[in-house]
C-alpha positions as CSV (number, residue, x, y, z in Angstrom):
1,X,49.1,17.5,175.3
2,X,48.7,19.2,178.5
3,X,48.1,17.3,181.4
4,X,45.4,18.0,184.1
5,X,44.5,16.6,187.6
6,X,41.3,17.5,187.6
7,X,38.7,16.1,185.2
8,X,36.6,18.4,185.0
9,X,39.0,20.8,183.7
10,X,38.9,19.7,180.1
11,X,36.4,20.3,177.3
12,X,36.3,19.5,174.4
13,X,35.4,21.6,171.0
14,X,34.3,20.7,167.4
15,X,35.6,24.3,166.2
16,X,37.7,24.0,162.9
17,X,40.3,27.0,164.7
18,X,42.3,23.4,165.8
19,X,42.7,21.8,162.4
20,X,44.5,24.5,161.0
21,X,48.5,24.5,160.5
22,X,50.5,27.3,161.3
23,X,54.0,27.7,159.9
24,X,57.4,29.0,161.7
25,X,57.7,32.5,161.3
26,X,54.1,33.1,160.8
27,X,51.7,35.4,163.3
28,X,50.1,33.2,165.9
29,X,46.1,33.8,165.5
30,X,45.1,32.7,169.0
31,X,46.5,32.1,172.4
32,X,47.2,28.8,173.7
33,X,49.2,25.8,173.9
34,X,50.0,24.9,170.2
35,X,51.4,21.4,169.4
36,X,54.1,20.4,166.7
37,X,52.5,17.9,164.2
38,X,55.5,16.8,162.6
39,X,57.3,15.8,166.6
40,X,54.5,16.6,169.2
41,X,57.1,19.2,170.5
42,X,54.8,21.9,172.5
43,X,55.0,25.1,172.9
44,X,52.8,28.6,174.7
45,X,52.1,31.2,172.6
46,X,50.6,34.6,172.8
47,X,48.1,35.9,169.9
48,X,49.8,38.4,167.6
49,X,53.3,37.0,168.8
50,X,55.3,35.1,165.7
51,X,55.3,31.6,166.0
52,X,59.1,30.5,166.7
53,X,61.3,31.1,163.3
54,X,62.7,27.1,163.6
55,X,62.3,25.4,160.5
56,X,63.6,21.9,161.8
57,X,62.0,19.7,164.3
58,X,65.6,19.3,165.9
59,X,65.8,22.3,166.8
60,X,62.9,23.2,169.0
61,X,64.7,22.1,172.1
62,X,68.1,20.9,172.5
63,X,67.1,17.7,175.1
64,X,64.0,17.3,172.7
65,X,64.7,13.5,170.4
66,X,62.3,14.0,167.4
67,X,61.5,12.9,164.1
68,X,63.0,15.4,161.4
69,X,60.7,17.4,159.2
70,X,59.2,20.7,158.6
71,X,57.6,22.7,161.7
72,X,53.6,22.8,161.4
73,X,52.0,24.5,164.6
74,X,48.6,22.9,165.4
75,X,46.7,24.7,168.4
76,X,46.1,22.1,171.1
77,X,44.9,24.4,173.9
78,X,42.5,27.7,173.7
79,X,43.0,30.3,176.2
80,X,40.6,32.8,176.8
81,X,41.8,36.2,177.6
82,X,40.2,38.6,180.3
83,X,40.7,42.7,180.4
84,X,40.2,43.2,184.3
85,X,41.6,47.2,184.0
């Protein structure tokens, strides 16, 4: 999970967009910090952008020790995107 200094930073959401699983390979529907659920492995993404295509938990990172098992993407963090142009 990301990590914060600053307390007030955080808050928290009842909104059924984090409960979801996401697959390898498939689009990524918002923008944010999205979680493995299989190894906790974490991971940016940009909406529209394709989830990475790994299907094995060993191979999100080389220095990464995880459990083996499919790759479900749960989003952790929500970003909120500004147009300033």
């Amino acid at each position: 999970m990301p990590t914060y200094k600053y307390a007030n930073f955080l808050q928290t959401s009842d909104s059924k967009i984090f409960d979801k699983l996401h697959h390898s390979g498939a689009s990524v529907p918002y923008s944010g910090i999205y979680r493995c659920a299989t190894c906790g492995f974490e991971i940016t993404c940009e909406e529209g952008r394709i989830f990475p295509p790994e299907k094995s938990c060993a191979k999100h990172h080389a220095k990464w020790k995880c459990a083996q098992g499919e790759v479900n993407w749960q989003l952790a963090a929500f970003t909120i995107h500004t147009n300033t142009e």
